[in-house]
N, C-alpha and C positions, 0 to 999 in steps of 0.2 A: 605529344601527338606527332605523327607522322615518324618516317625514318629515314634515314641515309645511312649507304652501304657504299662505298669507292673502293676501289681495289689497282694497284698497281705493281707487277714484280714478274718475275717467271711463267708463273701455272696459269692456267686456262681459265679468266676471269667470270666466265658465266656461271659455276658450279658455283665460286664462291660469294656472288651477289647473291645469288637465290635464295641461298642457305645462310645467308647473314639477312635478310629479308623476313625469314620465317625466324627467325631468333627475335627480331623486332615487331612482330605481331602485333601482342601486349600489347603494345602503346597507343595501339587502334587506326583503322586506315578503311578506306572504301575502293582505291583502285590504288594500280600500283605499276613499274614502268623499270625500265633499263635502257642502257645507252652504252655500247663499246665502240672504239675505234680499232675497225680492220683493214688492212690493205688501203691505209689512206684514208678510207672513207667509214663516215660515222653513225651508225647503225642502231636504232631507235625503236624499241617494241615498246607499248602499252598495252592495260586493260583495267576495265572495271570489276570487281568483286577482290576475290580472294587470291592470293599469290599464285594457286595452282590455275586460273587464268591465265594470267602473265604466264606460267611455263608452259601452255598448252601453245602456245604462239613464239614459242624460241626455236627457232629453224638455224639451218645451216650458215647462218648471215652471222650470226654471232657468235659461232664457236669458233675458238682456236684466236682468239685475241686475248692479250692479257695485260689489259686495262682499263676498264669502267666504272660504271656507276648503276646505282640503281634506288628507288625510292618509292614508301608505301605513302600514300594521300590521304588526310584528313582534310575533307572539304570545310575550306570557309570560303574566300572569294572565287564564285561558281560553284553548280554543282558537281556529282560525281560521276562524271564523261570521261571517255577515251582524251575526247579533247584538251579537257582541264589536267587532266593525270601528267606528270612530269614522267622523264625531263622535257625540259621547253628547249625550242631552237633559239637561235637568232636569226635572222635574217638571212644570214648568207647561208644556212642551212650548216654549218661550222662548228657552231657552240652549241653546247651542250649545258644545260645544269638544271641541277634540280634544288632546292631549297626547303627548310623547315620555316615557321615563322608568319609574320605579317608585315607586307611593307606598308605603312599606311597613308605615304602618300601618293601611290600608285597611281591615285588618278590624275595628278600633274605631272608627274609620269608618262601618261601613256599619251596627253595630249601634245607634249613635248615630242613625243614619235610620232606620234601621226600626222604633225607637223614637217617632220623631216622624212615627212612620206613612209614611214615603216608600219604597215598593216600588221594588227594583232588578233589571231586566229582566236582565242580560250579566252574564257571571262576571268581568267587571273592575277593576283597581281604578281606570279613569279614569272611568266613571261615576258612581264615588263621588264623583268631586273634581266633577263637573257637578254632582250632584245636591247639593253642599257650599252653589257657587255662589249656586243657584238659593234654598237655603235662605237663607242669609244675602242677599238682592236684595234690595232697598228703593226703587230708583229711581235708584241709582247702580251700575253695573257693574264698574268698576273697584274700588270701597271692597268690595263683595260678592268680587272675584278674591282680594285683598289678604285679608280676616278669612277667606276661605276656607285660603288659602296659611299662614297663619300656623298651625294646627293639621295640618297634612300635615309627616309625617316622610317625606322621601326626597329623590328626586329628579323634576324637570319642565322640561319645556319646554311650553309652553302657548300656543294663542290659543282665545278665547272674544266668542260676538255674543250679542246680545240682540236678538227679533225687533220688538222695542219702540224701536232704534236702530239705523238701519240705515246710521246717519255713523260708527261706530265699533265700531274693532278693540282690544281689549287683550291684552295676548303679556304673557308673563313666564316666566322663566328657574331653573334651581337646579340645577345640575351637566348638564344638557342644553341643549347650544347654541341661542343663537337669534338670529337678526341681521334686522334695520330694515335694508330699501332703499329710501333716498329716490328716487323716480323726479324728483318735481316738488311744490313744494310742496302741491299738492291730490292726491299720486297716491304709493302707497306698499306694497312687497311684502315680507312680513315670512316669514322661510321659517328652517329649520333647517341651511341649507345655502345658503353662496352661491352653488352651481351655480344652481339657482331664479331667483338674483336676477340675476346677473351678462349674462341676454341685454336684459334691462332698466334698468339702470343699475351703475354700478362703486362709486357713493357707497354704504355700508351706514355703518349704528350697532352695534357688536356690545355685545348686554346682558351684562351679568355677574351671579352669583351674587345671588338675592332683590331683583333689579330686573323691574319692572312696566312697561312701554311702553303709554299710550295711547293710541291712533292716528287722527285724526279727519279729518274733508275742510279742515281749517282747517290740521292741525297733528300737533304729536308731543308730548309729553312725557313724561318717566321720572320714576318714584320708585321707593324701596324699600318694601319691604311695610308699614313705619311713616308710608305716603304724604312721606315727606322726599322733598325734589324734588332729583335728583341730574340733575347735568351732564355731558352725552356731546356728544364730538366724534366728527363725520360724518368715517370715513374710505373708503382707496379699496379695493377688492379689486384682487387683484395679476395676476389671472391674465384671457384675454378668451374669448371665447364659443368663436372659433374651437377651443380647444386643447381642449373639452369635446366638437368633433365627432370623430367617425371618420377622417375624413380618408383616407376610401378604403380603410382596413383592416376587414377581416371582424369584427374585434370589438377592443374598447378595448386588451384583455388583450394583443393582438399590436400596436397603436398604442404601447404604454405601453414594451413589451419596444423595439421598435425607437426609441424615442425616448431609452432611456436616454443613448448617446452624446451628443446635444445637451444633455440633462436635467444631465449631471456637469460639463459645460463651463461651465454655467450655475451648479451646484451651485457651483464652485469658484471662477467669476469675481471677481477683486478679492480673491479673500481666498489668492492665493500670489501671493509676490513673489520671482518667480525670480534677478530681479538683486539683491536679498539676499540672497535664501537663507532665506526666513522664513515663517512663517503669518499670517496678520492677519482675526483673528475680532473684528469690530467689537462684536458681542454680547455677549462675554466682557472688555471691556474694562473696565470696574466693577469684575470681580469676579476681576482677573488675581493679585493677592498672596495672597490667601486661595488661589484655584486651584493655583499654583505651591509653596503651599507646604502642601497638603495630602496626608497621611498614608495615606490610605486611598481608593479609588475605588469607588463602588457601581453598577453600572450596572441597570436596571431596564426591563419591556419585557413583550409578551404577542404570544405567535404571532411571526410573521415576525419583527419589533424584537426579541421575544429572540434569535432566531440571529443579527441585526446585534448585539446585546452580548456576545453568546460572540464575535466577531471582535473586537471592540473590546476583550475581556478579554485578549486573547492582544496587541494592539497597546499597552497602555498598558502593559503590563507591561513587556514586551520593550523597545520604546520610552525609556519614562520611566522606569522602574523604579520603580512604583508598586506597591504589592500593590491588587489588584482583584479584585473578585465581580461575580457573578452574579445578579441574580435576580427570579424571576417574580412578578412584579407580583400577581399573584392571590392569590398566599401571603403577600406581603410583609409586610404590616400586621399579620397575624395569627399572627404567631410572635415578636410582641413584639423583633423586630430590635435587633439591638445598633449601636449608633448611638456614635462615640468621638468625640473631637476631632479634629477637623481632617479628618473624612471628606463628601467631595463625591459626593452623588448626582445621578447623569443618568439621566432619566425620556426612555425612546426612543418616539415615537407618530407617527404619518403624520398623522392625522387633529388629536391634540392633546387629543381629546376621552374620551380611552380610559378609561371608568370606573376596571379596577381600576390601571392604569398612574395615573391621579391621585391616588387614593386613595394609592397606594405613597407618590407622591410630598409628600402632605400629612402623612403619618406621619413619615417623612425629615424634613422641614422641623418640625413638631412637637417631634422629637428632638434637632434644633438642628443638622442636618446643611445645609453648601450645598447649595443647589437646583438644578440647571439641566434644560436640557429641551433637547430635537434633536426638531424639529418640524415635517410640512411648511406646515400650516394655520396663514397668517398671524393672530392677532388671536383663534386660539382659547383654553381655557379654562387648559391646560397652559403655555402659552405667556405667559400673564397672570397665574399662580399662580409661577413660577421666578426664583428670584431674578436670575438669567442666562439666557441660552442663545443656540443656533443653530437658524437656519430652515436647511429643505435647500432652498427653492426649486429643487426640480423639478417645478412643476408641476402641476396636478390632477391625481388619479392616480382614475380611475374602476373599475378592474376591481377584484370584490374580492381578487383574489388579488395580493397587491402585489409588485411587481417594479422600476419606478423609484425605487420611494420605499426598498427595503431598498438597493440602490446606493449611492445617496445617504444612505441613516443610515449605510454604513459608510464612504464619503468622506469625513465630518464627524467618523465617528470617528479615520480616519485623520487626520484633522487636528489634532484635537485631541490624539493622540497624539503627533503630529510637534513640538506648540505646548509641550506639555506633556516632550517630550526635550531641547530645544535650551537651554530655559531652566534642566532641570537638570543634563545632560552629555552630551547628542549634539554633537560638532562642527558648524563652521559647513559641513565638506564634505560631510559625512554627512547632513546633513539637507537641506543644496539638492540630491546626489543623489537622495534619496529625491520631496524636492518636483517635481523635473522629471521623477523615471518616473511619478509621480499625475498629473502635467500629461499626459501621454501614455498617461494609460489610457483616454479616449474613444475615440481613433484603436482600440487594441486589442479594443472593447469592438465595432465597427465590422466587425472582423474575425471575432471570434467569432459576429456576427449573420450570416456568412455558411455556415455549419451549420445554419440553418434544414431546409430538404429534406433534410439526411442524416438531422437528427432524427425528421421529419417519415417518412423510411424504416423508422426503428427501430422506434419508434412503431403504424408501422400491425403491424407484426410480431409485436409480442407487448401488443396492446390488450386479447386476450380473457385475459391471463395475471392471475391475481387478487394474486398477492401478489408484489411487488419490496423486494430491499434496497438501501441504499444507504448507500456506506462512503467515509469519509474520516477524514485524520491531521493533528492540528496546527490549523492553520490553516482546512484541508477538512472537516474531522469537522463544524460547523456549517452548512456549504456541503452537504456531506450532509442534513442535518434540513432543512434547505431545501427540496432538489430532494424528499426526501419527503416535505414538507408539500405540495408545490404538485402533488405529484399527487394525493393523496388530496385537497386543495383540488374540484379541478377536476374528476376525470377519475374522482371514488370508487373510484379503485383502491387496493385496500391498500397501503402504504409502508413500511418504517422502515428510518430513518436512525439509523449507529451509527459509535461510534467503532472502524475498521478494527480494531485490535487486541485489541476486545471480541468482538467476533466469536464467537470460538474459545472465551470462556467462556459459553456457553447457546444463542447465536442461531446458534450456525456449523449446532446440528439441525434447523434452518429449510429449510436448502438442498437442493433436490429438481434431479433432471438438465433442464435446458431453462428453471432459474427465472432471470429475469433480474436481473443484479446491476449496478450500477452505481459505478465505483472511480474516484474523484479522484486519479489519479496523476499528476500534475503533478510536476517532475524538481525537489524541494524537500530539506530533510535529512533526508528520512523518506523518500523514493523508495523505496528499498532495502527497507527495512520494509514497504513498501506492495504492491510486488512479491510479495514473500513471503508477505502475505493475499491475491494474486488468488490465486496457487499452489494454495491452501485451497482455495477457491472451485471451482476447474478441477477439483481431482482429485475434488469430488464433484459435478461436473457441470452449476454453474450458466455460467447463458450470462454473460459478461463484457462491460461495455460501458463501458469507460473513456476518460475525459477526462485527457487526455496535453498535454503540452507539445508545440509543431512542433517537428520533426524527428526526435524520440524514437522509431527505429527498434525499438527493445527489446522496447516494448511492445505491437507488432504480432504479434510470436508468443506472449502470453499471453491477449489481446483477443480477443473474434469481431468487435468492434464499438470503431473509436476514433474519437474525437471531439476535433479535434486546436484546441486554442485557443493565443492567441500566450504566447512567453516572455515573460516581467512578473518584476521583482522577487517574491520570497516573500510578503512582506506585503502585497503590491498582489494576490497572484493570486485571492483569492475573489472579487474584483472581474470577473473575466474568467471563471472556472470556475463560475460560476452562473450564467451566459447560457445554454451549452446545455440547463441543467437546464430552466432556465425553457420554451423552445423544447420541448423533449422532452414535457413536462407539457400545454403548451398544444395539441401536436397531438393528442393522445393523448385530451383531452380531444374536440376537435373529430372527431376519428375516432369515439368513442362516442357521438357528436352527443347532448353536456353541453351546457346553456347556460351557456358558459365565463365569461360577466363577472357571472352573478349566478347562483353555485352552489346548488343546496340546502339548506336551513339556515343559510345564511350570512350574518352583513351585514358592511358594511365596515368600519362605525364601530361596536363595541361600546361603547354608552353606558349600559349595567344589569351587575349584576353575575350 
């Protein structure tokens, strides 16, 4: 949530807030703000809505300076005002900053200033951490961030100017990302997000937990908030500018779906070895006898990533014959989890950065459990906290409703599934069949994107209908909660997704004549079973719209509506039977003209709890 864009160097700092602003969108914001220093003095625009606000209001005050900052606003403490919108001053009207995060103890905080006589304009608590700053300034900025930072409980991502120095930027870090791009060595854009940085340079420094970056026309330096001078290596981002544009598609969310088949080919490159017959997770290499010979699997996740770990529960079981769980990140820590020997937790995040998905995962490691992490955000915070793990590299993934990236967490979980059977009793045949039908589920994935316009039929047909269910067994029943997440994502239609043979205990009185129901009936060992819940469905009148296996004649006379995706192994097929979903949701969306890649309420990266 939220963003930060800083810039210091040469060129004319307004062009490139703005347009590193709108690269951060995605993440989701309600107002948004800039802050340069000119001629001394330091020059502050907000607004509320959408970036093209904020530039309707950039007058001559801010051009021709080339050094600032600028930041988009996910409301939590206050609503969304001009007021509330960063950056916040300090007191002397001097400081400047803006912040990602939550301080949460702002409100001893703020009576601590109001004490020392400092009045607080905005219901927030990053004004507090400005007006912290501006208390403790003395003539050095950096040592004022630092003795500020050190009495904040929470979390931050921060950059702060002083209109007194207009060579230098200081950023610092605590459970909210924040990365250094070296453009050159006088020229340098410190953002929350490598999208920002990446049309200007691939080299960033990513900061870690209670590191201070201070950023000068000379130079860099880090410490930790006890000014210790720590040492960071300049690395590269992975990903180039181009795969952040459109690329001709209406909106990212339908870039990102149609990309998946390149995204898993990529996903899986180098790590199957068909002429063995084997997996090879270079990641997990360190940590393969602990893995192998753990007792217990915990898998962990929020939103989408947990229906990639209800797939992954059903894979390593089946698979490995591991006993595996379930569970949601948000609960995790606070049910005082029972933590054994010899149990491995995998923390699932796209982003990397997922507050309560960390926290799960530092709870876990606390309790003396392995760590690992499935992540697509190279160099983020989850990723640098695990004692192991797997990148999905697929990709940047912009829309918030994510779609290549759940693919790709349940590829890697397949993988790991497959990594973790072979080394306890899958055969060597059993497991190179299984490797070479995953090698072959691009191609599949290919086929199912050509249901695009059937969906896009369906879709227009019952856009005005408020409530859908959506039912699956086995392997599908989270394939289910999926396609009902990503529509209520999207398209705010009501949703829920259930396990097909719950149905019948409370939700079956749900069912009205004409309501559209949606059945994973893919030709699996539950087919038959699954049959028998459309039955239910039909005889009190809801419309049927099932995803069938090709060829499955059967299903045509219990359907109004089939959606025919290719035959795949059992274990491979959510990989292929969540494509139409996703399709279905996204026109459905764009029929109720949603703006589909950045929903209401929504950001991409939850980084607060």
């Amino acid at each position: 949530m939220c963003g930060i864009v800083a810039y210091l160097g040469r060129r004319e700092a307004t062009p490139i807030l703005t347009e590193g602003l709108k690269r951060l969108e995605y993440r989701g914001y309600d107002s948004s703000g800039l802050a340069v220093i000119r001629d001394g003095q330091l020059v502050i625009r907000r607004a509320v809505g959408r970036i093209s606000a904020l530039e309707a209001r950039l007058d001559d005050a801010v051009r021709g300076a080339t050094i600032g900052m600028a930041h988009t606003r996910w409301a939590t403490h206050g609503g969304p005002t001009e007021c509330n919108a960063h950056p916040h001053r300090d007191a002397s009207g001097k400081v400047a900053l803006v912040h990602n995060g939550i301080i949460e103890n702002y409100r001893v905080l703020r009576t601590f200033l109001e004490q020392e006589g400092l009045a607080l304009e905005s219901e927030t608590d990053t004004e507090v951490l400005a007006k912290l700053v501006g208390h403790f300034y003395t003539g050095d900025l950096a040592d004022a961030v630092r003795r500020a930072l050190r009495e904040v409980r929470g979390t931050f991502g921060i950059a702060v100017l002083h209109a007194d120095d207009p060579d230098q930027i200081v950023a610092a870090r605590r459970g909210s990302p924040l990365i250094v791009g070296v453009v050159g060595k006088d020229e340098y854009i410190i953002a929350s997000d490598a999208a920002a940085i990446v049309q200007h340079t691939p080299q960033v420094i990513y900061l870690a937990d209670n590191e201070v970056a201070v950023v000068t026309r000379t130079g860099f330096r880090t410490t930790n908030l006890d000014a210790a001078p720590v040492d960071k290596e300049v690395e590269e981002v992975e990903f180039t500018l181009e795969q952040l544009e459109l690329g001709g598609h209406q909106h990212f969310m339908s870039k990102e779906i149609f990309e998946q088949p390149e995204a898993l080919r990529t996903c899986m490159r180098g790590r199957i070895d068909l002429h063995e017959g084997r997996v090879v997770l270079g990641g997990l290499a360190g940590v393969m006898r602990e893995l192998v010979r753990c007792e217990r699997v915990l898998l962990t996740g929020c939103g989408t990533a947990w229906h990639a770990c209800l797939v992954g529960e059903y894979l390593i079981e089946d698979m490995a014959r591991i006993p595996c769980e379930v569970e949601y990140a948000s609960e995790f820590r606070y049910r005082n989890p029972l933590i054994l020997d010899r149990t491995v937790v995998i923390a699932i995040s796209q982003s990397g950065e997922t507050a309560d998905t960390l926290a799960a995962l530092r709870e876990a490691k606390d309790k003396g459990a392995l760590a690992l992490g499935v992540v697509n955000a190279v160099g983020s915070t989850i990723a640098r906290e695990t004692d192991a793990g797997v990148y999905l590299h697929v990709g940047p993934e912009i829309g918030v409703a994510s779609t290549k990236a759940f693919v790709g967490q349940v590829t890697v979980l397949s993988l790991i599934a497959a990594l973790l059977g072979r080394r306890r009793h899958m055969s060597p045949a059993a497991c190179s069949e299984y490797l070479t039908a995953l090698h072959n589920i691009p191609a599949a994935i290919e086929r199912a994107l050509e249901l695009s316009s059937q969906t896009r039929k369906i879709a227009a047909e019952f856009i005005d209908t408020n409530n859908w269910l959506y039912l699956g067994r086995g392997l599908q029943y989270p394939i289910a909660l999926e396609g009902a997440l990503k529509l209520k994502e999207i398209s705010y239609i009501h949703a829920e997704g259930l396990p097909a043979a719950e149905m019948k205990h409370g939700p079956i009185a749900l069912i009205s004549p004409g309501m559209p129901v949606v059945v994973i009936a893919v030709r699996d060992h539950l087919y038959d079973k699954v049959v028998s819940n459309i039955e239910e469905v039909r005889s009190r009148g809801g419309h049927v719209i099932a995803v069938a296996t090709a060829g499955d004649e059967q299903i045509r006379e219990l359907a109004e509506e089939v959606l025919y995706v290719p035959d795949v192994p059992e274990p491979l097929a959510p990989l292929v039977t969540v494509v139409p979903l996703q399709l279905l949701a996204y026109h459905a969306a764009v029929l109720r003209g949603c703006d589909v890649d950045k929903p209401r309420n929504l950001a991409k990266s939850v980084t607060v709890e």
